[in-house]
LUMNUBA-677825 format. One record per residue: residue number from 1; z, y, x of N, C-alpha, C in turn. Coordinates in Angstrom, 1 decimal, decimal comma, m for minus. Last residue first. Layout:
N
[NUM; [Z; Y; X]; [Z; Y; X]; [Z; Y; X]]
...
***
This chain:
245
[245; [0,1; m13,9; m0,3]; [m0,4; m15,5; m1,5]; [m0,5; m14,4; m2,6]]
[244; [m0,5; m11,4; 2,2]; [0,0; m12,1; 1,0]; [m0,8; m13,5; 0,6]]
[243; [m1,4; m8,8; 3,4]; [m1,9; m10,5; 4,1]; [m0,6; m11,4; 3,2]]
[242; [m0,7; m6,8; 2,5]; [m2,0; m7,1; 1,6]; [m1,9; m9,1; 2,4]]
[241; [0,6; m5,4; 5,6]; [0,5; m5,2; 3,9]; [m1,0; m5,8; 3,5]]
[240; [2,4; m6,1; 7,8]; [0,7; m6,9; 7,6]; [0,5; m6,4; 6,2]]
[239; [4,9; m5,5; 8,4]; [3,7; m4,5; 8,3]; [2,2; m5,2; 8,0]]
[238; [5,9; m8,7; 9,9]; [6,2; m7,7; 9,0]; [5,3; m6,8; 9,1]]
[237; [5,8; m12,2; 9,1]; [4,7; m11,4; 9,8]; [4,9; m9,7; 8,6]]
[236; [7,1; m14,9; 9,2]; [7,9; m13,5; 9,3]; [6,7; m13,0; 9,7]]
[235; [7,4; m18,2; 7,6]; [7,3; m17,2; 8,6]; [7,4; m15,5; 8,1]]
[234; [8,0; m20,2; 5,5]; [8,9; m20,1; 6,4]; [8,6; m18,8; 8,2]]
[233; [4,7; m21,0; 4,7]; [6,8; m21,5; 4,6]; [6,5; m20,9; 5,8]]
[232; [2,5; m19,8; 6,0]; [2,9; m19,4; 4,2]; [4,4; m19,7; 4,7]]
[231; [m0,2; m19,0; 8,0]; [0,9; m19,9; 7,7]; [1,7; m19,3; 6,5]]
[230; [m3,4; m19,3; 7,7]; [m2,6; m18,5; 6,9]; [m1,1; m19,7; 7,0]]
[229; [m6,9; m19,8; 7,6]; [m5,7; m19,9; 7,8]; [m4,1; m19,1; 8,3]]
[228; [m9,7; m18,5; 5,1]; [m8,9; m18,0; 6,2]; [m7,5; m19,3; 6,3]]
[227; [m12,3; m17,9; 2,9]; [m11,3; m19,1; 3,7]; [m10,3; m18,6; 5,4]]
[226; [m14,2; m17,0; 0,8]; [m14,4; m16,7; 2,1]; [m12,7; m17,3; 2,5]]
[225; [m18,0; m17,2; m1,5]; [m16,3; m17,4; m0,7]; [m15,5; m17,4; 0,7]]
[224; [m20,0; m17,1; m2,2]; [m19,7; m15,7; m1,2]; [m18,3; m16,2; m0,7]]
[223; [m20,3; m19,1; m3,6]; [m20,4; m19,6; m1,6]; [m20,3; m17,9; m1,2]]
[222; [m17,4; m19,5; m5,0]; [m18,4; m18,7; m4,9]; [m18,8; m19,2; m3,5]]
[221; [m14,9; m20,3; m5,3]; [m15,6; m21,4; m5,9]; [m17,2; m20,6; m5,6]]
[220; [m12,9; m18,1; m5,1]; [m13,0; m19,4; m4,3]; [m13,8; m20,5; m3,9]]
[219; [m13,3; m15,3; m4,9]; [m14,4; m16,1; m5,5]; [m13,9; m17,5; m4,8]]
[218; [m9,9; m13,8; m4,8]; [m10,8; m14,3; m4,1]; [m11,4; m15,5; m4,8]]
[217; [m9,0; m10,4; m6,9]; [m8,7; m12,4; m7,0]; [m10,2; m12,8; m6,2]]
[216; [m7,4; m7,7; m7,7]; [m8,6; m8,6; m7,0]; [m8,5; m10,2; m6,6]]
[215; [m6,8; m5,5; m10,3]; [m6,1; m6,9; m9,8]; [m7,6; m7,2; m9,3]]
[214; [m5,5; m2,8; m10,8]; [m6,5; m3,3; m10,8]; [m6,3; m4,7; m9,5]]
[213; [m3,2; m1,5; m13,6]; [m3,7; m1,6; m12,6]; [m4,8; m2,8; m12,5]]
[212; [m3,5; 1,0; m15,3]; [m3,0; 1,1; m14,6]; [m2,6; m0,1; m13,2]]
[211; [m6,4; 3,1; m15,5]; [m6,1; 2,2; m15,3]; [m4,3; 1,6; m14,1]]
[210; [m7,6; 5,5; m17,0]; [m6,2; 5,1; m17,1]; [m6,7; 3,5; m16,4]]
[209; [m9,4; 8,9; m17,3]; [m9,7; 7,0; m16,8]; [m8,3; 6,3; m16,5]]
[208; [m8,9; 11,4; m16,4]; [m9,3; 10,8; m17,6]; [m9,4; 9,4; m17,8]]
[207; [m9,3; 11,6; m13,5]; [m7,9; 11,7; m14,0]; [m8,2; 11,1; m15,5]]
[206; [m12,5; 9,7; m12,5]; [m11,8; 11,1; m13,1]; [m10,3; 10,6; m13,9]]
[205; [m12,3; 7,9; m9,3]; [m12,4; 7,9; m11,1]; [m11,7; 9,4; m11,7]]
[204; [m12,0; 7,6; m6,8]; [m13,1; 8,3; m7,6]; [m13,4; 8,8; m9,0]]
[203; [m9,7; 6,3; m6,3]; [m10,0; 7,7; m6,2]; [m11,1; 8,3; m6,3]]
[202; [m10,8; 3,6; m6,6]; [m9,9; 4,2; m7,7]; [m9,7; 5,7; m8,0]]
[201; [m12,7; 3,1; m4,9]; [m13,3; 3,5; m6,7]; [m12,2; 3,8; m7,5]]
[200; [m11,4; 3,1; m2,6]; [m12,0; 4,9; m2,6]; [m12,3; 4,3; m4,6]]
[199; [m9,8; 1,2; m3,3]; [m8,9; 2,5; m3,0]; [m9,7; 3,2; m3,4]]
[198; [m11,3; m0,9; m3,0]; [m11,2; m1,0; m4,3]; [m10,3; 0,5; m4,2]]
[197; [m12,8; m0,6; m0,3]; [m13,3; m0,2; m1,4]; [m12,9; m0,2; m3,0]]
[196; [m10,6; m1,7; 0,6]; [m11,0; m0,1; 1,1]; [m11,5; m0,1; m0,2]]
[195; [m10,7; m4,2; m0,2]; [m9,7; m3,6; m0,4]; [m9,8; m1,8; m0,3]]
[194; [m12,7; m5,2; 1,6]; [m13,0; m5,3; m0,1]; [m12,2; m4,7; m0,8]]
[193; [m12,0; m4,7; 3,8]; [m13,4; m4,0; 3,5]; [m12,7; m4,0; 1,9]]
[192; [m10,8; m6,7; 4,2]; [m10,0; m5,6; 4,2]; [m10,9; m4,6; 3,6]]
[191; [m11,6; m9,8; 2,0]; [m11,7; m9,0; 3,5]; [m10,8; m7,6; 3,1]]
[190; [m9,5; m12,2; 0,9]; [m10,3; m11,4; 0,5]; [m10,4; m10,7; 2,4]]
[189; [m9,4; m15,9; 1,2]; [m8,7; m14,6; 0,6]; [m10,2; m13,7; 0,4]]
[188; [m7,7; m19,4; 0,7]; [m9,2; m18,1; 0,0]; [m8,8; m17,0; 0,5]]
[187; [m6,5; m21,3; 3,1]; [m6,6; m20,6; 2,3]; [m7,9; m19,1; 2,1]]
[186; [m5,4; m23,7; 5,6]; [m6,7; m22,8; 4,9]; [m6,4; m22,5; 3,3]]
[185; [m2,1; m23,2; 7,3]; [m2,8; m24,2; 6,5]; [m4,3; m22,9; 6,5]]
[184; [m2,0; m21,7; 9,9]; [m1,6; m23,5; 9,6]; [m2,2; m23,4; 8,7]]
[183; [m1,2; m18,9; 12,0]; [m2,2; m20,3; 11,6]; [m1,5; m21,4; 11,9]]
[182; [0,1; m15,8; 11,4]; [m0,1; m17,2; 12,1]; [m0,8; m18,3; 11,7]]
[181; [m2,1; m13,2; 11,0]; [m1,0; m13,8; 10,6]; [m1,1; m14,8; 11,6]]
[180; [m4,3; m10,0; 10,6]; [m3,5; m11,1; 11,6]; [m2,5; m11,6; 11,0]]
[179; [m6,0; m10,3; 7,5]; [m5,7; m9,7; 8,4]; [m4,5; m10,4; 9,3]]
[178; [m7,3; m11,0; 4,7]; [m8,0; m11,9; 6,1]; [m7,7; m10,5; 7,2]]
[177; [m5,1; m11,5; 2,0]; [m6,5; m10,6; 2,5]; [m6,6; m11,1; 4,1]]
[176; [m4,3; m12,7; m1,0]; [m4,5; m13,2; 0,7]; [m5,5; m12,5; 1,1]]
[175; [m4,7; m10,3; m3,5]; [m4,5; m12,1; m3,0]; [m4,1; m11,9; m1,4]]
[174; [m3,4; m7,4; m4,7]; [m4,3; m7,9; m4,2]; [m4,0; m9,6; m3,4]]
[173; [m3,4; m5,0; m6,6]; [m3,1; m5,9; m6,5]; [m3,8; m7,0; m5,6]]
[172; [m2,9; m1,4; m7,0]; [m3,9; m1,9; m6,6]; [m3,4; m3,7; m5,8]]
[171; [m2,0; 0,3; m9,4]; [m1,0; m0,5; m8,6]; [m2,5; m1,3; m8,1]]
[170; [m1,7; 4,2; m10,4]; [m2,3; 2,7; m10,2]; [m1,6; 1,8; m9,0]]
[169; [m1,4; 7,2; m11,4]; [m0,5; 5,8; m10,8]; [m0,8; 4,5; m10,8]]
[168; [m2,0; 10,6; m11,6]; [m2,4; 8,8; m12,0]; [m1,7; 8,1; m11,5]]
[167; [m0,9; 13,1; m13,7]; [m1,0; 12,5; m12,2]; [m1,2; 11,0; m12,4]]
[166; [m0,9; 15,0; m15,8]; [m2,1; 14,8; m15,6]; [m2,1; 13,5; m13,7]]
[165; [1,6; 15,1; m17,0]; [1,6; 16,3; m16,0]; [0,1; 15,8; m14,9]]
[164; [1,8; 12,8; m18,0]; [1,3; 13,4; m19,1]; [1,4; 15,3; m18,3]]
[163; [2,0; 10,6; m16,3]; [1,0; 10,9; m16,8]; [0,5; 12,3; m17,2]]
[162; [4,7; 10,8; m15,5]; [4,0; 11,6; m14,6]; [2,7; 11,8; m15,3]]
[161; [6,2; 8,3; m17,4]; [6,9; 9,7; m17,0]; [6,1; 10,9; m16,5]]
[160; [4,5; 6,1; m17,2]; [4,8; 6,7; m18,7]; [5,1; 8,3; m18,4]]
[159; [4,5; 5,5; m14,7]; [3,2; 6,3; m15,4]; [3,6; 6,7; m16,5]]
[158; [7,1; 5,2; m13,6]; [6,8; 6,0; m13,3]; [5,4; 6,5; m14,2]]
[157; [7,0; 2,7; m15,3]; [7,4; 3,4; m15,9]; [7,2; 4,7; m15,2]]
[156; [4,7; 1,0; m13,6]; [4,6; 0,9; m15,1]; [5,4; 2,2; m15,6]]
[155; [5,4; 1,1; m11,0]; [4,5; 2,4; m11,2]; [4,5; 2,1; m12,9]]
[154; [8,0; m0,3; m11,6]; [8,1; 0,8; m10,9]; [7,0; 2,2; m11,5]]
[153; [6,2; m2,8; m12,6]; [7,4; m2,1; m13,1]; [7,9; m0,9; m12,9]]
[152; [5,3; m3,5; m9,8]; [4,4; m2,9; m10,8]; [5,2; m2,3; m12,1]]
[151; [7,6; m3,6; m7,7]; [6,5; m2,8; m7,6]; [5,2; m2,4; m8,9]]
[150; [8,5; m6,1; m8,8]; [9,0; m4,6; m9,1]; [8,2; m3,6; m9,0]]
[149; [6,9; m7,8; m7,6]; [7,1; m7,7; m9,4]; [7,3; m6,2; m9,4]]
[148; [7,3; m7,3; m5,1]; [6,1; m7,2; m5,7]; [6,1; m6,8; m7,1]]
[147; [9,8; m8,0; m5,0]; [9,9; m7,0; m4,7]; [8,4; m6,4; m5,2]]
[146; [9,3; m11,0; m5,8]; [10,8; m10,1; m6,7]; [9,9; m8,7; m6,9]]
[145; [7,8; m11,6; m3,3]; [7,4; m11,9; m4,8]; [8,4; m10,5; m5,5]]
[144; [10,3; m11,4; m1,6]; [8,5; m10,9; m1,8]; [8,2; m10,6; m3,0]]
[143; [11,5; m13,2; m2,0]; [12,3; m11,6; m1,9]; [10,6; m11,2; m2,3]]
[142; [10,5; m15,7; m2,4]; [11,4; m15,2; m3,7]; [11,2; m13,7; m3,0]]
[141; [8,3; m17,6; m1,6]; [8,4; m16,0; m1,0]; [9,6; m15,6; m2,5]]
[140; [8,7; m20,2; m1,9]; [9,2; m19,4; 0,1]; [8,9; m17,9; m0,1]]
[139; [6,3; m20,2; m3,4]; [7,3; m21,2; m3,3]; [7,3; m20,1; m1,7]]
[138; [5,2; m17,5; m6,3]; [5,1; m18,3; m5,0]; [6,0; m18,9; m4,3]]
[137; [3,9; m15,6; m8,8]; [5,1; m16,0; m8,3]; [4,8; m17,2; m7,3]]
[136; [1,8; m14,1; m10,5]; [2,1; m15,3; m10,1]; [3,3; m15,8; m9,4]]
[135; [2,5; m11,6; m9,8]; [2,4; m11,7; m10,7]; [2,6; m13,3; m10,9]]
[134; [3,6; m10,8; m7,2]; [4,3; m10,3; m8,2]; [3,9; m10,4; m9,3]]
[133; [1,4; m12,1; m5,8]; [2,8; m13,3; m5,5]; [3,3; m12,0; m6,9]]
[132; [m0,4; m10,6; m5,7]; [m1,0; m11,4; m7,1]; [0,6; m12,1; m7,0]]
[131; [0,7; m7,4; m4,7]; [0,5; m8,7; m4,6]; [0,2; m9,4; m5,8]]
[130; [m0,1; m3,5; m4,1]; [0,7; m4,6; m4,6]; [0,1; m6,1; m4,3]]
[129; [0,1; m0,1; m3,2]; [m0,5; m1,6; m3,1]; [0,8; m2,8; m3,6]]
[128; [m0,3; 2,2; m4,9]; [0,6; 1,6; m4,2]; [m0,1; 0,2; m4,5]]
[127; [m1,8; 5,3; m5,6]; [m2,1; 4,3; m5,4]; [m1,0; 3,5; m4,5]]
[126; [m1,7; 8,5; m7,4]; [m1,0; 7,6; m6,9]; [m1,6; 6,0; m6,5]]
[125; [m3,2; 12,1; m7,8]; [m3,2; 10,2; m7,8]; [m2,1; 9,4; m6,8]]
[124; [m4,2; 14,5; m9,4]; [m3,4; 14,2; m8,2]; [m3,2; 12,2; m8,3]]
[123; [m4,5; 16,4; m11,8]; [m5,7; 15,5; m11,0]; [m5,1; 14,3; m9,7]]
[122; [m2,1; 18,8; m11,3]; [m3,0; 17,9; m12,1]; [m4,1; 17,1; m11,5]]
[121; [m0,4; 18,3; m8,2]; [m0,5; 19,2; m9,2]; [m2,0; 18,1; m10,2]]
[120; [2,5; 17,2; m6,2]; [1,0; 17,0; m6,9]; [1,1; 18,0; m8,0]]
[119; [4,8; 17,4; m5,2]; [3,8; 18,2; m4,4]; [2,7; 17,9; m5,9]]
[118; [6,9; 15,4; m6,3]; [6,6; 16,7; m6,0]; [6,0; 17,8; m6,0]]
[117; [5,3; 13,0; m5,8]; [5,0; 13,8; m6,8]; [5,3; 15,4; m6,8]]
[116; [6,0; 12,0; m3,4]; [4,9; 13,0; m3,4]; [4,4; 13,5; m4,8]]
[115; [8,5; 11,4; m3,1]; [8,4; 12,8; m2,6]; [6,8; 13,1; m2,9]]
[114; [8,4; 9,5; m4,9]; [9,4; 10,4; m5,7]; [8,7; 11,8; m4,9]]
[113; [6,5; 7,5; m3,3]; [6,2; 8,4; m5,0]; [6,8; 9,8; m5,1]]
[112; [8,4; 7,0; m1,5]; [7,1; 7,5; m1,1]; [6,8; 8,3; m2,5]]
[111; [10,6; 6,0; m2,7]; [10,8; 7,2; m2,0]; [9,5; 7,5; m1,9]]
[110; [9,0; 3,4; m3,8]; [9,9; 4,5; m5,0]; [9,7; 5,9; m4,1]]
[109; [8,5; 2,0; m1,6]; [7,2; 2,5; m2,9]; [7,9; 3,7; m4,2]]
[108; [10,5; 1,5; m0,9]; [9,6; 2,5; m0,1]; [8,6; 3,1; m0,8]]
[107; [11,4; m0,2; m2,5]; [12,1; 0,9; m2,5]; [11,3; 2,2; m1,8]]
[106; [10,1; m2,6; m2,2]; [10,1; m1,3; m3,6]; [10,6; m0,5; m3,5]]
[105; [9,5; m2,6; 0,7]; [8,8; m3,0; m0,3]; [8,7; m1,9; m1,6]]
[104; [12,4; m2,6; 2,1]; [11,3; m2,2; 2,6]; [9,9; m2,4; 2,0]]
[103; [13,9; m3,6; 0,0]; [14,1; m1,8; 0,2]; [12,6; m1,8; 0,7]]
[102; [13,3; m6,1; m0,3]; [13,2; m5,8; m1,6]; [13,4; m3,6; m0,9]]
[101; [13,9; m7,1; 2,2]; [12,2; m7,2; 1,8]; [12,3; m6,4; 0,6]]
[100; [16,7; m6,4; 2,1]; [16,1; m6,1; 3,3]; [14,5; m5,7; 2,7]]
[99; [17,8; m8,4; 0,2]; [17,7; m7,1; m0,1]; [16,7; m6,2; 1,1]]
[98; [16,8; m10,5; 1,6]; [16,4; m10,4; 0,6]; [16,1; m9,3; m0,1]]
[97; [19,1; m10,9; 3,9]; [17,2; m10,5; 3,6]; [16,5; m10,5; 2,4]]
[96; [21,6; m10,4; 2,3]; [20,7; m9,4; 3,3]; [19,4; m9,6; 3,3]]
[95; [21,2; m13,5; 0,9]; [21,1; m12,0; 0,1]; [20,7; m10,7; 1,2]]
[94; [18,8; m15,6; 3,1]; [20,4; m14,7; 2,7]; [19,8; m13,9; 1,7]]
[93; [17,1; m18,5; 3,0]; [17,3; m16,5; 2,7]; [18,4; m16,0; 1,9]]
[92; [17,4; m20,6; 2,6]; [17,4; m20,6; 4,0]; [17,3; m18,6; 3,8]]
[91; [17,0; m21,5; 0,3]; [17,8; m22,2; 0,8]; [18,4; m22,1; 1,7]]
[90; [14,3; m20,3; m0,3]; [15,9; m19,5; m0,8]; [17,0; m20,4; m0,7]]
[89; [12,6; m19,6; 2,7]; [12,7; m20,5; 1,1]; [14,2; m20,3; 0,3]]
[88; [10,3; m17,0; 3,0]; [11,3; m17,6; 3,6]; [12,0; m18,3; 2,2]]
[87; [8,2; m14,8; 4,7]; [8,2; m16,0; 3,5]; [9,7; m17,0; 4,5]]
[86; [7,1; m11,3; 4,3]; [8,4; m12,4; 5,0]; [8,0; m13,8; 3,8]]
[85; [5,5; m8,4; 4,7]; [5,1; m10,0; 4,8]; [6,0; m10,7; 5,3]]
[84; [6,2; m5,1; 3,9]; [6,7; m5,9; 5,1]; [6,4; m7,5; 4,2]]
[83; [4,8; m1,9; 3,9]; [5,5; m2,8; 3,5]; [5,7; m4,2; 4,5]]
[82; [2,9; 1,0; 3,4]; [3,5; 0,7; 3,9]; [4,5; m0,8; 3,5]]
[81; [1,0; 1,7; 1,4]; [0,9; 0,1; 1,7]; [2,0; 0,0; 2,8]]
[80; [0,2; 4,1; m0,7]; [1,4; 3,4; m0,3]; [1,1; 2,1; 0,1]]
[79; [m1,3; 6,8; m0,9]; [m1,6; 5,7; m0,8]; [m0,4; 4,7; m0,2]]
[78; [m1,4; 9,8; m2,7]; [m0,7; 8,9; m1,9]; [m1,7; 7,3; m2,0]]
[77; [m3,5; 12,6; m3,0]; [m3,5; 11,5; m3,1]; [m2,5; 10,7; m2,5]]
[76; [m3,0; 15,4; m2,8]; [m3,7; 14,9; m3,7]; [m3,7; 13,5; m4,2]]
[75; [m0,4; 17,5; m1,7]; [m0,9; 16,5; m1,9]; [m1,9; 16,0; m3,0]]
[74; [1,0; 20,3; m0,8]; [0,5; 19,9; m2,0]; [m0,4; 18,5; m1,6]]
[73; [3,1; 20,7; 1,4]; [2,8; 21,5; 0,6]; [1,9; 21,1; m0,8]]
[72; [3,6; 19,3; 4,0]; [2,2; 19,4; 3,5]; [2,1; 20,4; 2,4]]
[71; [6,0; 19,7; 3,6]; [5,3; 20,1; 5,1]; [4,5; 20,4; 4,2]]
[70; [7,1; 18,0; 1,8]; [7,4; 19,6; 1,7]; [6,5; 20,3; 2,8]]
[69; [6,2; 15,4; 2,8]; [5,5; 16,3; 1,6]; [5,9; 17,6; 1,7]]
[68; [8,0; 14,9; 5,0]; [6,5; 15,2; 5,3]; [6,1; 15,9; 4,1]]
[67; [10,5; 15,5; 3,6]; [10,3; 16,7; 4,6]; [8,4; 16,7; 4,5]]
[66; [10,9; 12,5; 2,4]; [10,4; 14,3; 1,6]; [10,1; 15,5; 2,4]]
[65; [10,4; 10,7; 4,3]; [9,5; 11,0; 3,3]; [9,3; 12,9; 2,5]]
[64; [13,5; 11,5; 5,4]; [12,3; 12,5; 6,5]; [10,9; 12,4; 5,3]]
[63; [15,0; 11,9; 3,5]; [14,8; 12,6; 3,7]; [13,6; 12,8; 4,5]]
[62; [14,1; 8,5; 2,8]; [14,1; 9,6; 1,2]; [13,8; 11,0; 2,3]]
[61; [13,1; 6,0; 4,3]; [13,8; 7,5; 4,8]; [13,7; 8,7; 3,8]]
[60; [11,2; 4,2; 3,8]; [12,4; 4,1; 3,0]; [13,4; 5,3; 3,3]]
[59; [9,1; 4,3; 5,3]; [8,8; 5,0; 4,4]; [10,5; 4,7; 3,1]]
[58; [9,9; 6,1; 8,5]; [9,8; 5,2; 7,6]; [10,2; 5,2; 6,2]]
[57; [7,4; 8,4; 10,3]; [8,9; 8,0; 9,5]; [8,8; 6,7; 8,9]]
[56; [5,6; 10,2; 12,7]; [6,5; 9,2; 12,6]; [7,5; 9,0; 11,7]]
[55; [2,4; 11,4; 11,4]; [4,5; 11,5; 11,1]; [5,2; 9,7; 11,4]]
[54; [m0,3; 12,6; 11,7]; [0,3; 11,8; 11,9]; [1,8; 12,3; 11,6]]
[53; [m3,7; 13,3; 10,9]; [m2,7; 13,7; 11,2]; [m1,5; 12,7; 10,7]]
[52; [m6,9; 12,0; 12,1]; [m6,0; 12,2; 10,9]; [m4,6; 12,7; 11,7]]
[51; [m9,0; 10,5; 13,8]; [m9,3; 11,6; 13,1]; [m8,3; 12,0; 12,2]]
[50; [m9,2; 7,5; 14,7]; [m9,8; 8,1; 13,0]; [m9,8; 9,3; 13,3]]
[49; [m7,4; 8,1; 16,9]; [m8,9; 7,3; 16,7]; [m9,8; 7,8; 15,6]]
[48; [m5,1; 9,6; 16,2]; [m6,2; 10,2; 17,0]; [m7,4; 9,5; 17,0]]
[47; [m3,8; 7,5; 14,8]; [m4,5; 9,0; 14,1]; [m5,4; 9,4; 14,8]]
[46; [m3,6; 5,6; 16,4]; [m4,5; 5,7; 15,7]; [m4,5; 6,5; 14,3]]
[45; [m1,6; 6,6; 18,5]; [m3,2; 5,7; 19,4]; [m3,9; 6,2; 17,5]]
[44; [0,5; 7,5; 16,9]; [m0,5; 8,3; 17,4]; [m2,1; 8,0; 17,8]]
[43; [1,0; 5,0; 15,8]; [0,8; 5,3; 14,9]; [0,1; 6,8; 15,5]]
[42; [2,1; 3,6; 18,6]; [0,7; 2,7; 17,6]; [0,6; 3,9; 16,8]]
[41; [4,3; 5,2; 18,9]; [2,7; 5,5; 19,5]; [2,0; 4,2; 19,1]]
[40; [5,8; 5,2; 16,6]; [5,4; 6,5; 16,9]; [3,7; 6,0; 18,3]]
[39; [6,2; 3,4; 14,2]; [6,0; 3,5; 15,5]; [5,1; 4,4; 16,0]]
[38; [6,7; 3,4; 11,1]; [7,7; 3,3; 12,4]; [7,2; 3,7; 13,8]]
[37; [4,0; 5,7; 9,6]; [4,2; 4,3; 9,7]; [5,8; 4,8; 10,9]]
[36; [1,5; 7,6; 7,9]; [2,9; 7,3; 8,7]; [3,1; 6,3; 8,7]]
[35; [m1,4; 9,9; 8,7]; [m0,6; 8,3; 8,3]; [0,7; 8,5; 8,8]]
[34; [m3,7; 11,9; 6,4]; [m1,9; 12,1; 7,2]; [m1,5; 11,0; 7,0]]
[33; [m6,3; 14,1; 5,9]; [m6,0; 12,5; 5,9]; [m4,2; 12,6; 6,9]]
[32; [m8,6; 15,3; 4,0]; [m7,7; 15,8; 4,9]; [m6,6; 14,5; 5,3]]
[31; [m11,5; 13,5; 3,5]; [m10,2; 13,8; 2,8]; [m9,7; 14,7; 4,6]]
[30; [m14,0; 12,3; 3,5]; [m13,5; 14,4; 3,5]; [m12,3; 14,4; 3,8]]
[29; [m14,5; 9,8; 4,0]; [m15,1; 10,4; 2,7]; [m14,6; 12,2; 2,9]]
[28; [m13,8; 9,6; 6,8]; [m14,7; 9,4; 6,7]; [m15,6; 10,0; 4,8]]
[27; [m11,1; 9,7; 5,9]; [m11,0; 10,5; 6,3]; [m12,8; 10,8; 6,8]]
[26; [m11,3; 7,2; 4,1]; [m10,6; 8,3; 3,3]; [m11,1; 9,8; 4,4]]
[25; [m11,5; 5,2; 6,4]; [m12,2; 6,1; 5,2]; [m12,2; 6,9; 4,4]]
[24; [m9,2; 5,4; 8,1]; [m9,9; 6,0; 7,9]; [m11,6; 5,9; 7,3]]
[23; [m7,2; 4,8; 5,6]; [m7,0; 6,0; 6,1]; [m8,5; 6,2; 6,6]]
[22; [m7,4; 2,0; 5,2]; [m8,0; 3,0; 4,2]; [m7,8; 4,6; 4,8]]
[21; [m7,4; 0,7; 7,6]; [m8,6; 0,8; 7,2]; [m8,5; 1,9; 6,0]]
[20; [m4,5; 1,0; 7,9]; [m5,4; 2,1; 8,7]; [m6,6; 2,2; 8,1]]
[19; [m3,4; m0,5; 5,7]; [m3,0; 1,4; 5,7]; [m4,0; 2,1; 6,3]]
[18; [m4,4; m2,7; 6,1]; [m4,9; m2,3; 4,9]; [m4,6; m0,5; 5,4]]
[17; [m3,3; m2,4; 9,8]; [m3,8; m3,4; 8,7]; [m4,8; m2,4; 7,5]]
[16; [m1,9; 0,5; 10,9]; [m2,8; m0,9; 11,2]; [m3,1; m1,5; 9,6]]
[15; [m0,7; 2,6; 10,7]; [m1,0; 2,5; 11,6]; [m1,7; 1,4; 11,8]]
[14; [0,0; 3,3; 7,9]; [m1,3; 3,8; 8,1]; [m1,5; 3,9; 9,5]]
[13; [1,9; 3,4; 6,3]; [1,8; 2,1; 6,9]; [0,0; 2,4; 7,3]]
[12; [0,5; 5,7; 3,7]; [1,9; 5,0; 4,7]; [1,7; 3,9; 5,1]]
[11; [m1,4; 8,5; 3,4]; [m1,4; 7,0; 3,7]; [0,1; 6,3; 4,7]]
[10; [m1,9; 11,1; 1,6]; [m1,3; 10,6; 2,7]; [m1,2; 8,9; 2,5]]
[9; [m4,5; 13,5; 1,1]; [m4,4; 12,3; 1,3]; [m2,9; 11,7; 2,3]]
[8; [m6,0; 16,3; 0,3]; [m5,6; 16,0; 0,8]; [m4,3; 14,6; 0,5]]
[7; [m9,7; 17,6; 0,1]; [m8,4; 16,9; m0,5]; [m7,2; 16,2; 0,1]]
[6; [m10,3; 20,7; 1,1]; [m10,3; 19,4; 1,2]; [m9,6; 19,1; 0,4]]
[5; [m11,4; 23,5; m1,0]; [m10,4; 23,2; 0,3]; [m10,8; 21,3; 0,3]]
[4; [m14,8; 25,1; 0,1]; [m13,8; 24,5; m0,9]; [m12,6; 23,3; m0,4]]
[3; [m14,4; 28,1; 1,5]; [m15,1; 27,0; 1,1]; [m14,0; 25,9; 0,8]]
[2; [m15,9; 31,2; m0,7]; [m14,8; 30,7; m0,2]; [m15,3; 29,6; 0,4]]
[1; [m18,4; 33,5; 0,5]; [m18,1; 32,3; m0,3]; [m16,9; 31,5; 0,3]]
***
């Protein structure tokens, strides 16, 4: 009896924050699991911790992105949180940075897609993390925000295009999640847990199930509620994906 192959999973920005936690559960559910992220030894220390196979690239690198998928050969799942947390007031943010947060954001979310569609065959799923700032909109994060927005416009028309070759594309949206930043003001957010788990119920759902996307908003007013401080104006905390307004 043959045995049945794994699924296989790539996670970007899968050397810390949202990227690592979902990697390794993902690799704790079966998956065949592959992170990338810039830094080649933060991003060894923790493939080898989990259990997963590793590529140093970044995820705006169209060629090295497409090499790792041509490696792999067929993909089941992307998970895109590679991305970058800048707040800066547009009084005080150049056009370079602007454009800067807007490549290392939507653009990464484009190359990452482009190369793993590729590879996918029916049933195959896309998940890119996104912000409530791209729906709501926020004082000091213009590039953010922008690049957020785009990010659901991106998977909006990428889904019209890949659907119908059975591949999913969901934008998994998420508030202030309670991972390292600098401290000033208190704000609601969410745990990282609460985010793993909104990944593995997306990748559970049968290809038949359209959602394109699924927005998490912290119980502020719940005593499950949960309060974190969170500097907002005017700081720079890059790779923290999800630690958003």
């Amino acid at each position: 009896m043959t045995e049945e192959r794994r699924p296989t999973a790539v996670v970007t920005g899968g050397s810390s924050g949202i990227g690592l936690a979902v990697a390794e559960a993902l690799v704790q559910q079966g998956h065949e699991v592959v992170i990338t992220a810039r830094n080649p030894e933060r991003l060894r220390e923790a493939a080898e911790r989990i259990g997963a196979r590793w590529y140093a690239v970044d995820a705006v690198d169209e060629s090295g992105m497409a090499a790792v998928f041509a490696e792999l050969g067929h993909v089941d799942l992307l998970v895109h949180s590679a991305g970058v947390f800048r707040a800066k007031g547009i009084r005080k943010q150049t056009a370079a940075e602007f454009s800067d947060t807007v490549g290392l954001n939507l653009t990464s979310a484009y190359v990452a897609s482009r190369a793993a569609v590729q590879t996918m065959r029916p049933g195959g799923r896309i998940i890119i993390i996104g912000s409530i700032s791209g729906i709501d909109g926020h004082p000091w994060l213009t590039g953010y925000a922008a690049s957020k927005a785009g990010v659901r416009m991106l998977a909006e028309s990428m889904r019209a295009e890949v659907e119908k070759d059975g591949i999913s594309v969901n934008v998994l949206i998420l508030p202030t999640v309670d991972t390292p930043m600098m401290v000033d003001i208190e704000r609601p957010a969410i745990l990282v847990e609460d985010c793993v788990s909104a990944v593995l119920w997306l990748d559970s759902l049968h290809p038949r199930v359209r959602v394109p996307e699924l927005v998490l908003r912290s119980a502020d007013d719940s005593p499950f509620g949960h309060r974190i401080n969170v500097r907002v104006e005017e700081s720079a905390t890059e790779h923290v994906e999800g630690a958003s307004a």
